[in-house]
N, C-alpha and C positions, 0 to 999 in steps of 0.2 A: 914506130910512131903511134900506133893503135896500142899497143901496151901502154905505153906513158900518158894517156889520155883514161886509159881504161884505170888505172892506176890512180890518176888525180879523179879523178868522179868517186873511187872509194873511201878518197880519204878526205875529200870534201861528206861525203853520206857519214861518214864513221865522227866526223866535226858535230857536222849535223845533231846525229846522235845522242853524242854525250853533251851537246848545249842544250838539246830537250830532257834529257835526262834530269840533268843538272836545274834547271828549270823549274820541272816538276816535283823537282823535291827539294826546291828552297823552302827553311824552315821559317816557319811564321812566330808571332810572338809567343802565341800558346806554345807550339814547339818549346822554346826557349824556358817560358815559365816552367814548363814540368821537365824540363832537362835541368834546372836551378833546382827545384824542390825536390829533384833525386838525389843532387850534388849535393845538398843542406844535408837529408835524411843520411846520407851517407856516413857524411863527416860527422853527424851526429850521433849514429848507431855505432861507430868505431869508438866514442870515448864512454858506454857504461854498459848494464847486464840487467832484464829483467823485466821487471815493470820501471824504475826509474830510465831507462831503454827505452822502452816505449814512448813516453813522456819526452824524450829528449831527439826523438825523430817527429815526433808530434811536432816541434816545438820545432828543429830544424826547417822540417817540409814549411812550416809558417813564417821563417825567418827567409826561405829562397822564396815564397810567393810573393813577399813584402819585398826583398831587394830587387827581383824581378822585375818590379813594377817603375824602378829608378832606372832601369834602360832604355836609351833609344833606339828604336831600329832603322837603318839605313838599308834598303830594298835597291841591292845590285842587280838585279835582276836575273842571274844564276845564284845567286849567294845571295847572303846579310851580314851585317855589320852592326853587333848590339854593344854600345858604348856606356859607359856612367861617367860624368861629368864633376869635378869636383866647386866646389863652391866659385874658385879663381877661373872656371871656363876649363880646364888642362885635365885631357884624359885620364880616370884615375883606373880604369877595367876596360877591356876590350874583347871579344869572343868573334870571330869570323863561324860563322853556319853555313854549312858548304853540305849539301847530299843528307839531309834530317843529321847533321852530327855538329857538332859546335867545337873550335878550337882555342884557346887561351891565346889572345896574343899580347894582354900585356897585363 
């Protein structure tokens, strides 16, 4: 009986744990911003070579600051929930931010 008690208290603490974890490192919108501005830079450093390179990560990192800013954030309070919205109201981009990392969900 003292095992199974001693048992549930660790795995209550170990709950615990990973909800403060999780918690403390819900990403905030800045999070989000410069996770978009690396996603841009990225995909824009992958199509050229150089100085026209440069220019087209410039130019990306400028295009995920500006999309960025077309996000909602919904504060689940271990997570977020950064959405865009299209004209008719009907979700057109969705990213779940779980532990400073952001997931595509739609």
């Amino acid at each position: 009986m003292a095992k199974s008690r001693k048992d549930s208290y660790l795995a209550i603490a170990l709950l615990l744990a990973v909800a403060l974890f999780l918690a403390l490192t819900n990403p905030g919108q800045g999070d989000f911003k410069a996770w978009m501005e690396i996603q841009s830079a990225k995909s824009a450093k992958s199509g050229g070579s150089g100085l026209l390179n440069g220019a087209l990560s410039a130019a990306g990192s400028l295009k995920g600051s500006l999309k960025s800013g077309l996000f909602e954030r919904s504060n689940l309070g271990l997570a977020s929930l950064y959405s865009r919205k299209t004209g008719s109201g009907a979700t057109a981009e969705s990213y779940l931010g779980l532990a400073r990392t952001f997931i595509k969900l739609k």
